[in-house]
N, C-alpha and C positions, 0 to 999 in steps of 0.2 A: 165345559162344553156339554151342552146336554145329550143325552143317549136315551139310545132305545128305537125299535124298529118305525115308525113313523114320524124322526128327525132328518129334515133333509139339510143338507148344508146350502147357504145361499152362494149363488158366483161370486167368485173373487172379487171382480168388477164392481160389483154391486157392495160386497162387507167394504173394500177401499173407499167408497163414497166416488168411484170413479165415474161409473154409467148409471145414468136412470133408465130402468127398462120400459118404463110406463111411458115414460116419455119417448123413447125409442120409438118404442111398438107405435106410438100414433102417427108418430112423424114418416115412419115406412108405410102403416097403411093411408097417408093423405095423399101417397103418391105424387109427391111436388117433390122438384130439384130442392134441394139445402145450400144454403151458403152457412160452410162450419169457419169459423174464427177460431183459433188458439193464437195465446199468446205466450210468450216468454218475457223476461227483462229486457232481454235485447230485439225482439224480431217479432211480428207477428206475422201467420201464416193463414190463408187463407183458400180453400176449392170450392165448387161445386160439387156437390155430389148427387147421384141417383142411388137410390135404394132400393133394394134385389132381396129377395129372399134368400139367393144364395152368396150375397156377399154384397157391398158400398161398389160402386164402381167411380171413380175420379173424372169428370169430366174435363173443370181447367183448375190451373192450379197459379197460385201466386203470392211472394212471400215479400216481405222487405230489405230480404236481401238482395232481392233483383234489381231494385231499382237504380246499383251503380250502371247496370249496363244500359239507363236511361241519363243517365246523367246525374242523380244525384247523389250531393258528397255529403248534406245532413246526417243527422243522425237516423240509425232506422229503429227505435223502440220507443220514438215519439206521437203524437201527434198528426202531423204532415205523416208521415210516411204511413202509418196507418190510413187516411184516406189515400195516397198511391198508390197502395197495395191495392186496397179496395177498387182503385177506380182500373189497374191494369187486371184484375180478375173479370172485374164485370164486364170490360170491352172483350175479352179473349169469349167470356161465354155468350156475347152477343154476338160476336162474330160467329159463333158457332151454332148463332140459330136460337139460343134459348133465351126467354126473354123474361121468366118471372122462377122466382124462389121463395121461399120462407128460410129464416135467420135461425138456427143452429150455434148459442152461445155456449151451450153445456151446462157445466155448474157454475160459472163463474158467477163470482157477487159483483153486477155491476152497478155504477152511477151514471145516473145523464151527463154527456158530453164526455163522454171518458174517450179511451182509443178504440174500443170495440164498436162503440158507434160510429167514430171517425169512417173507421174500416166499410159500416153498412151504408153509410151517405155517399162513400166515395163509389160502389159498387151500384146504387141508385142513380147516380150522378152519370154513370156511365152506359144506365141507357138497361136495367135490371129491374124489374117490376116485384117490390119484397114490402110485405105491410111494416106497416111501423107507426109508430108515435111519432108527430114530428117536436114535440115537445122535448125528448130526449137528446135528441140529435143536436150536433156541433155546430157552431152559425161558421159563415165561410171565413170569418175573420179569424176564429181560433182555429179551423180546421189549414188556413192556408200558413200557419206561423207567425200571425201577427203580435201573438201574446209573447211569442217565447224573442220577437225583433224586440220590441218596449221595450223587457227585460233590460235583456242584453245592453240594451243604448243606456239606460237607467245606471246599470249598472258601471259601465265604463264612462260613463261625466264623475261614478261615484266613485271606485276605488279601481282603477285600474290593473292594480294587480291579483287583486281576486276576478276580474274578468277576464285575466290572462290565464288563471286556474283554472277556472269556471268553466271557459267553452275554448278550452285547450283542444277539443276533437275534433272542432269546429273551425279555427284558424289551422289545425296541423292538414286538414281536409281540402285546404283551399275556399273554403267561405266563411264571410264575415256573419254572425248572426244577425248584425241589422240588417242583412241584404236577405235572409231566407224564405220572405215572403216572393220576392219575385223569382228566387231560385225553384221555389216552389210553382207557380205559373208554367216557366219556364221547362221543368221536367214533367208536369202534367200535360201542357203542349207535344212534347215529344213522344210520349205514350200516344196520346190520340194521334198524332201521324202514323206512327210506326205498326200501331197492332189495328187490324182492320179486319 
């Protein structure tokens, strides 16, 4: 470690490779609401946020765990559920009046069409003014489960017993994977009645 009186140490934050400061600092002085995504293996979560000099304050908030209490019995560290997340955030902050953000990934190393975009299309979708590429973004056939129904069907004409492995979470949940696309509609549907 180096010494001597003109060594400063840098923030924790910053030696972990946790916070970009530089990028901090612009995104509070642009003065726009954020939509931040974090994700885990299993969930992703997503707010709005306002940013204050004296601290983030959470406007809305909304995670993929929520969406049993909409009805869905998928999985939530997919795909789909990534844009439900997305799209019950951005209804709860239009309903609250706010109508436009800038997207808030962090560090993450993403690729187009992944679930972090899922997450920004479905947040668009619901009526969120956030720039973007639309070249990156999920088309609505993968974003509603279509890829992951194929599968599924592909897979049980093939070996049936790895399909009964496979999406074990799936039949234990009450739904078949080929049906996920419409389960999908289905709980997107009910979100928009519900949060207004």
């Amino acid at each position: 470690m180096a010494k001597g009186t003109n060594y400063r140490v840098t923030f924790r934050r910053r030696r972990e490779a946790r916070t970009d400061y530089r990028l901090r600092k612009k995104l509070i002085i642009s003065g726009s609401l954020r939509l931040v995504v974090r994700k885990s293996l299993k969930h992703i979560n997503l707010q709005i946020v306002e940013a204050k000099f004296e601290g983030d304050s959470v406007l809305a908030h909304a995670g993929t765990i929520e969406l049993k209490k909409f009805g869905w019995k998928g999985g939530t560290g997919n795909l789909p559920a990534a844009y439900l997340a997305g799209f019950l955030v951005g209804k709860r902050a239009v309903a609250m009046g706010k109508t436009s953000a800038i997207v808030d990934f962090n560090s993450y190393k993403i690729t187009a069409s992944n679930k972090l975009y899922a997450a920004l299309k479905g947040a668009i979708d619901a009526g969120l003014s956030i720039p973007h590429d639309k070249k990156v973004v999920p088309d609505n056939k993968r974003v509603s489960g279509a890829h992951i129904a194929s599968y599924a069907d592909a897979m049980q004409k093939a070996d049936p017993a790895k399909y009964a492995a496979y999406f074990s979470q799936y039949l234990a949940g009450g739904i078949a994977p080929e049906k996920l696309a419409e389960h999908f509609e289905e709980t997107k549907k009910r979100i928009e009645k519900e949060v207004k």
